[in-house]
C-alpha positions as CSV (number, residue, x, y, z in Angstrom):
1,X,111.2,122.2,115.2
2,X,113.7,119.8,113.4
3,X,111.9,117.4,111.1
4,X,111.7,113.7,111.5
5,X,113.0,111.7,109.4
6,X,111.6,108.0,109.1
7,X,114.1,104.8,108.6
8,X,112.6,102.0,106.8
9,X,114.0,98.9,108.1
10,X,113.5,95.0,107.8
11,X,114.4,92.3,110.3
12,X,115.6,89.3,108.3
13,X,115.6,86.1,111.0
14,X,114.3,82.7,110.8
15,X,110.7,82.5,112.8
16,X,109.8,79.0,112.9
17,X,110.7,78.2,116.5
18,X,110.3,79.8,120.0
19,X,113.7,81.0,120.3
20,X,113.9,83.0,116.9
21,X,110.2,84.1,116.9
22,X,111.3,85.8,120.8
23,X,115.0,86.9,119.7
24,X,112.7,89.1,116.5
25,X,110.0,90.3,119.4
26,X,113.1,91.6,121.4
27,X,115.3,92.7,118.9
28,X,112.4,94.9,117.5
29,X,111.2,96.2,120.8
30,X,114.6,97.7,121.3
31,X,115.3,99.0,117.9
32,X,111.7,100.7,118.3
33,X,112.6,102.2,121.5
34,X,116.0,103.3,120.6
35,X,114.5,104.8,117.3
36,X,111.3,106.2,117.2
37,X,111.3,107.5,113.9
38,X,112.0,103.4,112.6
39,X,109.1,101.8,110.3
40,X,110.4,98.2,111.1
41,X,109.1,95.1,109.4
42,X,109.6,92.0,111.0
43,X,108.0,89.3,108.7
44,X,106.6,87.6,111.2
45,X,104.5,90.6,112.1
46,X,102.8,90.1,109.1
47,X,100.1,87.4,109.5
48,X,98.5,88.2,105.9
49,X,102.3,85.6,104.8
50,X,103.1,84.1,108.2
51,X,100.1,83.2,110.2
52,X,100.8,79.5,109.5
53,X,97.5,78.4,110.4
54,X,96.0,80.1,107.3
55,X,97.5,79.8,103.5
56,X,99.7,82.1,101.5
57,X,101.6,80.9,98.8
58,X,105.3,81.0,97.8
59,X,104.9,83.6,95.3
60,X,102.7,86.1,98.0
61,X,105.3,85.4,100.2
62,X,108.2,86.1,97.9
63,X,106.3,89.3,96.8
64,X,105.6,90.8,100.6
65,X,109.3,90.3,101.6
66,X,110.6,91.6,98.6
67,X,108.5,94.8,98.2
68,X,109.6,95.7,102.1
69,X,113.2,94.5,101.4
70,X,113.2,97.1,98.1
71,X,111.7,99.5,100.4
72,X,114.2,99.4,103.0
73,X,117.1,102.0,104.1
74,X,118.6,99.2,106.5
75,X,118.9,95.3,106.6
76,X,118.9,94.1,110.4
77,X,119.7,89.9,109.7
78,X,120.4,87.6,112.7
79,X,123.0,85.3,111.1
80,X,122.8,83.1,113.9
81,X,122.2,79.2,114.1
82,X,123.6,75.6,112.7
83,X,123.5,77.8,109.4
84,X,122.3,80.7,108.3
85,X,118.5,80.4,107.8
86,X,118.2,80.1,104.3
87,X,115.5,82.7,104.4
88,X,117.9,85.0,105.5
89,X,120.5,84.4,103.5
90,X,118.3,84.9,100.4
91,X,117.3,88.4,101.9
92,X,120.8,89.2,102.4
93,X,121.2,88.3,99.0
94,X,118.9,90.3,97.9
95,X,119.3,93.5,99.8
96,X,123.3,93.5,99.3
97,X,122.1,94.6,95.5
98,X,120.5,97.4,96.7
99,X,124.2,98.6,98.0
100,X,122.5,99.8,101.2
101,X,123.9,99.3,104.7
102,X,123.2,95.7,106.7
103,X,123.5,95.1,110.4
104,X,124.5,91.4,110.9
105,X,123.7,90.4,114.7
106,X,126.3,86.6,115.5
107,X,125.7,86.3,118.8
108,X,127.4,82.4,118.8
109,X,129.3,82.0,122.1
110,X,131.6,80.0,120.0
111,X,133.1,83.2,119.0
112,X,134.6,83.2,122.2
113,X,138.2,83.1,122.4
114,X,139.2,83.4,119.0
115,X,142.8,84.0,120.2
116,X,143.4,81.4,122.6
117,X,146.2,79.7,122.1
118,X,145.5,76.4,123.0
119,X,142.0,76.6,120.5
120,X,144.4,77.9,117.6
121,X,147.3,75.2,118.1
122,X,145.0,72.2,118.0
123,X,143.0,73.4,115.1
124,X,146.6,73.7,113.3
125,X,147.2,70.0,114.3
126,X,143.3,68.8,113.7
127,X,141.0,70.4,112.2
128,X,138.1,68.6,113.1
129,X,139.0,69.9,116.7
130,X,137.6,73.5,115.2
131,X,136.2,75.3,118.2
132,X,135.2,78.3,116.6
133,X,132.0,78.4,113.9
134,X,131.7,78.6,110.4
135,X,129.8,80.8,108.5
136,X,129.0,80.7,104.5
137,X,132.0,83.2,103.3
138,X,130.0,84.7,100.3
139,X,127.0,85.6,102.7
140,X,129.8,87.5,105.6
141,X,131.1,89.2,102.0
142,X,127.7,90.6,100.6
143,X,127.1,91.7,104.5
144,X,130.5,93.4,104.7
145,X,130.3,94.9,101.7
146,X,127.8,97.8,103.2
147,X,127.6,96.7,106.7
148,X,129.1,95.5,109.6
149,X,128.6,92.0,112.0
150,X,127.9,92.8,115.6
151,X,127.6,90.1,118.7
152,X,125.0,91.4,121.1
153,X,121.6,93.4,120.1
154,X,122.5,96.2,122.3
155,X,125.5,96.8,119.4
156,X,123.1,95.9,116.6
157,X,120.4,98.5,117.7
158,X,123.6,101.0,117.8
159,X,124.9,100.4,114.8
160,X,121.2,100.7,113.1
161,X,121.7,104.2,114.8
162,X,124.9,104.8,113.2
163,X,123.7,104.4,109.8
164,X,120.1,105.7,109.8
């Protein structure tokens, strides 16, 4: 009987509002389907920091995130958003010292098209007519440094396979 081997992994996304609190429930249904053998932590999972209604301070917080970030085989951030969440990008920080492997999931629309002509042309002539988004250039280079940025969860949850 082959031995199974258990991934840890942490899901780094803002989880303030609706829409990033369901993107996490999602993305970590799927990753826990696809891999059984994953010990995932999804911060908001952990109401002992992120029950709201209750009290933890910014040093308990800072201490639960980091001591699952250090014990992690896998980063899985969602880099999606005006910016990145700046909790995220502090956990990519982090993690990309570690020198182990990060999933980035982007799923802007905006990244649409990047070679259409007409999109390219007018950005040469004004660039306030960029139709394509920005992202903080240090934070894409710690993530590619050991990882990769994916557009859909289907291709994050395979590249978490890839690497685990």
């Amino acid at each position: 009987m082959a031995e199974v081997i258990e991934v840890k992994a942490y899901l780094a996304n803002g989880l303030f509002s609706m829409g990033d609190r369901y993107v996490n429930e999602v993305l970590a249904r799927q990753l826990r389907e696809a891999i059984p053998a994953i010990d995932l932590y999804v911060p908001q999972e952990n109401p002992a920091i992120n029950d709201k209604s209750a009290f933890a301070t910014s040093e308990a917080i800072a201490q639960a995130d980091l001591a699952a970030l250090a014990a992690s085989d896998v980063l899985i951030a969602v880099i999606d958003g005006m910016e990145i969440d700046s909790g995220v990008a502090a956990e990519i920080g982090v993690f990309s010292t570690f020198n182990r492997p990060i999933v980035a999931v982007f799923t802007d629309v905006r990244q649409q098209g990047t070679t259409h002509p007409q999109k390219l042309e007018i950005l040469q002539q004004d660039p306030t007519e960029n139709q394509f988004v920005y992202r903080n250039l240090f934070v894409v280079g710690l993530i590619k440094q050991n990882g990769v940025i994916v557009s859909t969860l289907e291709a994050a949850v395979t590249a978490v396979k890839s690497v685990v």
